[in-house]
Biotite code that builds the C-alpha atoms (Angstrom):
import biotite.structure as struc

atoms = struc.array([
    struc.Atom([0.000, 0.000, 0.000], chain_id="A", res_id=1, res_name="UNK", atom_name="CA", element="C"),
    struc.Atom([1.141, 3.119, -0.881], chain_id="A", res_id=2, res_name="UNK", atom_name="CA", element="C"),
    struc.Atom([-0.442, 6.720, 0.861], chain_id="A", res_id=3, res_name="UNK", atom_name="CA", element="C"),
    struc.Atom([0.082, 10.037, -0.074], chain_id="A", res_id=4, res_name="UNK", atom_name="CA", element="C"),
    struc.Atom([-0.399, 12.872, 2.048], chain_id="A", res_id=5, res_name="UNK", atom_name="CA", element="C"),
    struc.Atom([-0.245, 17.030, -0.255], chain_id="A", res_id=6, res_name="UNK", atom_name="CA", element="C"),
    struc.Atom([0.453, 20.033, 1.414], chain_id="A", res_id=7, res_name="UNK", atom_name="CA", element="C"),
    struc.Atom([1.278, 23.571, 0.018], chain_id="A", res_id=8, res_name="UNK", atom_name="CA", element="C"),
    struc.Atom([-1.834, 25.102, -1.488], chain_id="A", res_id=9, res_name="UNK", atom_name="CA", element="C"),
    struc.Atom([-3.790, 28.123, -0.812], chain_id="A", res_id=10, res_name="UNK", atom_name="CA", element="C"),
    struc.Atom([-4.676, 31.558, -2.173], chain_id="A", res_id=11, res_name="UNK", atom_name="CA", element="C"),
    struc.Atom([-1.860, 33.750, -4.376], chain_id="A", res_id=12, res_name="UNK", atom_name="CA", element="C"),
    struc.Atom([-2.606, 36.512, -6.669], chain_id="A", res_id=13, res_name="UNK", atom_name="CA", element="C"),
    struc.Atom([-2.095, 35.972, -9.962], chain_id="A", res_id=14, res_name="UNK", atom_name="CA", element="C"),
    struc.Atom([1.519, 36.116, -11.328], chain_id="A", res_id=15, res_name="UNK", atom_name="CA", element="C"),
    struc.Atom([2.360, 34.476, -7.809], chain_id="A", res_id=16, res_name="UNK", atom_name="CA", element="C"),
    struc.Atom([4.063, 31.140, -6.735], chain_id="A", res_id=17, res_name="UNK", atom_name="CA", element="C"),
    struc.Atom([3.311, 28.658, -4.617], chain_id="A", res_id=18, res_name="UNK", atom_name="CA", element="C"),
    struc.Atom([5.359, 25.193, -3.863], chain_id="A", res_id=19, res_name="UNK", atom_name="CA", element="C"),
    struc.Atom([3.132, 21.734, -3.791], chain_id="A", res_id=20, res_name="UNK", atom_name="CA", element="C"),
    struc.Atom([4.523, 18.802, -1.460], chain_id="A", res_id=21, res_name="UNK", atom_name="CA", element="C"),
    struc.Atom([3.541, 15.661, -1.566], chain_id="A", res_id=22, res_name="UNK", atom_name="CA", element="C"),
    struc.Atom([5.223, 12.923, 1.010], chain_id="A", res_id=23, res_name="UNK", atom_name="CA", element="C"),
    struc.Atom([4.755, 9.528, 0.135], chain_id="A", res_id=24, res_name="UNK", atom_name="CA", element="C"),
    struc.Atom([4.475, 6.415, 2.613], chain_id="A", res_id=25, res_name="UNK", atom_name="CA", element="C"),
    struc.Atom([4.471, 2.607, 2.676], chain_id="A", res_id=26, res_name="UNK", atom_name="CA", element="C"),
    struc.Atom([5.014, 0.848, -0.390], chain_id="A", res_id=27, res_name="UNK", atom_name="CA", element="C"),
    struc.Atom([7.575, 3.148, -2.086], chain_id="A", res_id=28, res_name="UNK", atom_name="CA", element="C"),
    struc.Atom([9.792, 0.729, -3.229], chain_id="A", res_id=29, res_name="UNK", atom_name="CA", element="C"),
    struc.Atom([6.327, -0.328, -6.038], chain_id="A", res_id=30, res_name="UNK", atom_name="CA", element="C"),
    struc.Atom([6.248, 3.164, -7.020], chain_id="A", res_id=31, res_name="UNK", atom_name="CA", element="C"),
    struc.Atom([7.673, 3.999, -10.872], chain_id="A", res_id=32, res_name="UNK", atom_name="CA", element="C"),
    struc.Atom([6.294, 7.491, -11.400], chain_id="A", res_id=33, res_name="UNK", atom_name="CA", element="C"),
    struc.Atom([4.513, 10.686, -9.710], chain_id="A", res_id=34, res_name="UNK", atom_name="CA", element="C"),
    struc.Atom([2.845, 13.407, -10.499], chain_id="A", res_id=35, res_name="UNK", atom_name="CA", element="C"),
    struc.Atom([0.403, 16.043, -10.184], chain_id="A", res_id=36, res_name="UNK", atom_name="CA", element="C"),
    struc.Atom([-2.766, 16.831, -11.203], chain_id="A", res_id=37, res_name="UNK", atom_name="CA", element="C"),
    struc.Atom([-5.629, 19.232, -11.230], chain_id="A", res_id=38, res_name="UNK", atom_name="CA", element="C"),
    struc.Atom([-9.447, 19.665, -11.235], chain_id="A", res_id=39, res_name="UNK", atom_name="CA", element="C"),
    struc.Atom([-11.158, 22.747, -11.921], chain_id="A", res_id=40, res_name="UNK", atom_name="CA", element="C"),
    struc.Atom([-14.977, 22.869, -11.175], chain_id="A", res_id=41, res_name="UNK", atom_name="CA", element="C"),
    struc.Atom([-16.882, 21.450, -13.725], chain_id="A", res_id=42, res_name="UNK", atom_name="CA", element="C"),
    struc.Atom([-13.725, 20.267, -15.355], chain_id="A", res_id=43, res_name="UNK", atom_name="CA", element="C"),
    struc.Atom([-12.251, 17.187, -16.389], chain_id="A", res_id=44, res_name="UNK", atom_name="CA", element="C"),
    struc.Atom([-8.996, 16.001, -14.108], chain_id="A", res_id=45, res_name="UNK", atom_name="CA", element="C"),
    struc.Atom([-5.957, 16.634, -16.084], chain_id="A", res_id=46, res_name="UNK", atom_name="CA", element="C"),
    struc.Atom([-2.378, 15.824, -16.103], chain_id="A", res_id=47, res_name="UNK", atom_name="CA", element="C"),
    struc.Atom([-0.146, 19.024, -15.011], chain_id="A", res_id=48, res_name="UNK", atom_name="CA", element="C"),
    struc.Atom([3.259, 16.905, -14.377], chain_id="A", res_id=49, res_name="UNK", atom_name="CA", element="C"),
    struc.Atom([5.051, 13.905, -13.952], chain_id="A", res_id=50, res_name="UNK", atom_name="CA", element="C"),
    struc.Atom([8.395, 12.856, -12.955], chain_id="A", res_id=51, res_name="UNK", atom_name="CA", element="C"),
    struc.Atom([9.487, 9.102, -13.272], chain_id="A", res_id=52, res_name="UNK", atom_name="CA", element="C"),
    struc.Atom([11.832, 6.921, -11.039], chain_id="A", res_id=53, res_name="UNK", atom_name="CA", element="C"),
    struc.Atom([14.477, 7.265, -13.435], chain_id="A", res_id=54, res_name="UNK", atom_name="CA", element="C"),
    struc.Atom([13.801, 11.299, -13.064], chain_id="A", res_id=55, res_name="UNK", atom_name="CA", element="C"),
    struc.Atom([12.639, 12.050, -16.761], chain_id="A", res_id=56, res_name="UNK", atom_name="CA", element="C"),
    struc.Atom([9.586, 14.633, -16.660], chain_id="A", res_id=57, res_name="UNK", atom_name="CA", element="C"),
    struc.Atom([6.816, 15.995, -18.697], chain_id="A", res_id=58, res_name="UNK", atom_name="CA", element="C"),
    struc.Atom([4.553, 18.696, -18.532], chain_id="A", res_id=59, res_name="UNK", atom_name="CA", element="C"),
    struc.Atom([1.288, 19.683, -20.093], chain_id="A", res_id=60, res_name="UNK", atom_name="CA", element="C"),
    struc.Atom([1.667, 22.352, -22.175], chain_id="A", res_id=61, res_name="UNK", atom_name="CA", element="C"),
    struc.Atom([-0.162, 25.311, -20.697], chain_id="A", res_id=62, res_name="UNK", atom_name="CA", element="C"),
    struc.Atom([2.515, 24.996, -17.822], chain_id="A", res_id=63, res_name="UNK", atom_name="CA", element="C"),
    struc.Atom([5.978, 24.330, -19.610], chain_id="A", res_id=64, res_name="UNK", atom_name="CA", element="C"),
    struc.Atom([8.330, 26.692, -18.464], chain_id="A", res_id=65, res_name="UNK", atom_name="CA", element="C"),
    struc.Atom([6.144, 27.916, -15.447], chain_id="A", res_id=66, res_name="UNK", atom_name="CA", element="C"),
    struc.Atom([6.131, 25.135, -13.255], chain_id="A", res_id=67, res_name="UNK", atom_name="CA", element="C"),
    struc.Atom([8.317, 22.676, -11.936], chain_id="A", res_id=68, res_name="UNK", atom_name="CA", element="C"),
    struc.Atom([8.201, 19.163, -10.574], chain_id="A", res_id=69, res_name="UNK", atom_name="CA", element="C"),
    struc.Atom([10.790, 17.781, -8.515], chain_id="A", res_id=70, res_name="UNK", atom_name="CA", element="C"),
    struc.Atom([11.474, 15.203, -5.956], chain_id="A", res_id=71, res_name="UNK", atom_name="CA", element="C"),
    struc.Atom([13.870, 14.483, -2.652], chain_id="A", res_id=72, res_name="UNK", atom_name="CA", element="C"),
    struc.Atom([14.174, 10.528, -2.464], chain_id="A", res_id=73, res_name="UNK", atom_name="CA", element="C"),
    struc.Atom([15.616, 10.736, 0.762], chain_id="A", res_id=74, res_name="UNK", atom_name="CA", element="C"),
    struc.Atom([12.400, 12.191, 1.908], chain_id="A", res_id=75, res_name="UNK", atom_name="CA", element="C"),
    struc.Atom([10.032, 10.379, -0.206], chain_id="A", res_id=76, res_name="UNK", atom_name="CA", element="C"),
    struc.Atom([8.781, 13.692, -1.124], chain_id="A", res_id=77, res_name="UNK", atom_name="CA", element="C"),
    struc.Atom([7.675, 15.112, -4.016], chain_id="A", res_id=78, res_name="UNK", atom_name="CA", element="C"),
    struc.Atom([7.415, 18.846, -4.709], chain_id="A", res_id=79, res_name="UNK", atom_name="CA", element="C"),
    struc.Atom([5.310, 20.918, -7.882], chain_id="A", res_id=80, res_name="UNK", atom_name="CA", element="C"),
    struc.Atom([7.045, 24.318, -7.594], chain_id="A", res_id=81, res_name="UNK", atom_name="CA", element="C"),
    struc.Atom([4.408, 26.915, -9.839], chain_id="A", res_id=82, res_name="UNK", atom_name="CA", element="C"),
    struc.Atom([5.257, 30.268, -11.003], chain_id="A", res_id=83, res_name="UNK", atom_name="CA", element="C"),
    struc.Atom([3.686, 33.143, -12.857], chain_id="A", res_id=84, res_name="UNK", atom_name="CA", element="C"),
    struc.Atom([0.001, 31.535, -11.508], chain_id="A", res_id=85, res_name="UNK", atom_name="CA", element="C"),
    struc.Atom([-2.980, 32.486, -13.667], chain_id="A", res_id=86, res_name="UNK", atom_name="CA", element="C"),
    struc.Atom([-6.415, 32.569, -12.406], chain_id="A", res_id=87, res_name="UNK", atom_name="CA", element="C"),
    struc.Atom([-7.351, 29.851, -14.440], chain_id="A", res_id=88, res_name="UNK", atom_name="CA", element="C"),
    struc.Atom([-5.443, 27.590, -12.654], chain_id="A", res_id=89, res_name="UNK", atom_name="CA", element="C"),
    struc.Atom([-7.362, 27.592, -9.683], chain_id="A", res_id=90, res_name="UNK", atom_name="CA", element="C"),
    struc.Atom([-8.045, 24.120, -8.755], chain_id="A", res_id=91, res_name="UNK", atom_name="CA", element="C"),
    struc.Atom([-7.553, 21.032, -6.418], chain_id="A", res_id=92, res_name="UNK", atom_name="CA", element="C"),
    struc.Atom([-4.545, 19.635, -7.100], chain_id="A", res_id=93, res_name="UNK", atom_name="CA", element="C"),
    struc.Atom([-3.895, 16.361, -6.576], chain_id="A", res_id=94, res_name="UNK", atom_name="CA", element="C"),
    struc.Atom([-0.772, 13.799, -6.304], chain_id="A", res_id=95, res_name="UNK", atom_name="CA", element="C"),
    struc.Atom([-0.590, 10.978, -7.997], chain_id="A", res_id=96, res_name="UNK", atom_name="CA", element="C"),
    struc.Atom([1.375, 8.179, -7.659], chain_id="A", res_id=97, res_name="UNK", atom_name="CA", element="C"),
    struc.Atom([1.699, 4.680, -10.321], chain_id="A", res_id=98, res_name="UNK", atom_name="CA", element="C"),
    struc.Atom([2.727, 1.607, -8.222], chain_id="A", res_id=99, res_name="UNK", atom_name="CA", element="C"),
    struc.Atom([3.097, -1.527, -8.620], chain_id="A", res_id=100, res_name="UNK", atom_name="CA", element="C"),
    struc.Atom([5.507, -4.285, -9.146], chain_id="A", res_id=101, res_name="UNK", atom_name="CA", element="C"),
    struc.Atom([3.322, -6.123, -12.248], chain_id="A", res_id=102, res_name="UNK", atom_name="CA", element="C"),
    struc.Atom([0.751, -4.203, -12.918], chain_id="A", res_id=103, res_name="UNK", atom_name="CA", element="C"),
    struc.Atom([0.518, -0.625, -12.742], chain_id="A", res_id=104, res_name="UNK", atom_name="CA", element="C"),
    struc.Atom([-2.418, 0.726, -10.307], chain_id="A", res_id=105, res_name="UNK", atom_name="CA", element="C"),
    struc.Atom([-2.862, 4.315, -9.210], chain_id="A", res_id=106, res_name="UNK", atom_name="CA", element="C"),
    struc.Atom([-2.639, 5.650, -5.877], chain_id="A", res_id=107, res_name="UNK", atom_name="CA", element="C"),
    struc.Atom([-4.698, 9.511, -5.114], chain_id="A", res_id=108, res_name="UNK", atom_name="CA", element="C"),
    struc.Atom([-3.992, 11.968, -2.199], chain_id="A", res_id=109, res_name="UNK", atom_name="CA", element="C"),
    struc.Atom([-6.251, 13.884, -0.967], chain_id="A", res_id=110, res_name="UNK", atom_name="CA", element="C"),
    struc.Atom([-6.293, 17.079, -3.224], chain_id="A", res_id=111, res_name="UNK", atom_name="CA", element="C"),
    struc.Atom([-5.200, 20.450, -1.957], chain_id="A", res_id=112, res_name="UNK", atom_name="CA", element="C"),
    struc.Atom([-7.021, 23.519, -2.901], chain_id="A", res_id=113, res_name="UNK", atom_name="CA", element="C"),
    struc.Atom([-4.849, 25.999, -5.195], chain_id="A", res_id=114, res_name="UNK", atom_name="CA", element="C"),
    struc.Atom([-6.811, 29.450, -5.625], chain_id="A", res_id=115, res_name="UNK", atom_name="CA", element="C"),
    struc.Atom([-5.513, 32.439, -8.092], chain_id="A", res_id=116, res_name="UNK", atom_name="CA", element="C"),
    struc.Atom([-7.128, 35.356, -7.436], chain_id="A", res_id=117, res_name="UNK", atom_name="CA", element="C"),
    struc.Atom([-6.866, 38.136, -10.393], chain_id="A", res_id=118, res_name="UNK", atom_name="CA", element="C"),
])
């Protein structure tokens, strides 16, 4: 079993930063990848970055070059550092991880509440 426990959101003006964590427990050794994602009322859940064991990223595009995603192995933790924050961004952000040893299942924290305000 793997559990993930965010931290990090919260209200910024727009053009602002804020810096995601996400700490990951249990299982770790099963986990290949990580990443973020986000939710917007009345939206569909999207990808917003990844970051593999092996450390190769991606990004969707509407963030490249703003955002950053990162990770400490030592403390299991890993971080989604945003810049330049646009209203349209507000969401619940989630962490994601992909575990498993033969098949590949998908683990969900519990979302943390990014607001841009304009």
């Amino acid at each position: 079993q793997v559990q993930l426990v965010e931290s990090g959101g919260g209200l910024v003006q727009a053009g602002g930063s804020l810096k995601l964590s996400c700490a990951a427990s249990g299982s770790i050794f099963s986990i290949n990848a990580m990443g973020w994602y986000r939710q917007a009322p009345g939206k569909q859940r999207e990808l917003v970055a990844r970051i593999t064991s092996g450390g190769s990223t991606n990004y969707a595009n509407s963030v490249n070059g703003r955002f950053t995603i990162s990770r400490d192995n030592a403390k299991n933790t890993v971080y989604l550092q945003m810049n330049s924050l646009k209203p349209e961004e507000t969401a619940v952000y989630y962490c994601n991880a992909e575990a498993g040893l033969v098949t590949t299942f998908h683990v969900w924290g519990q979302g943390t509440q990014v607001t841009v305000s304009s």
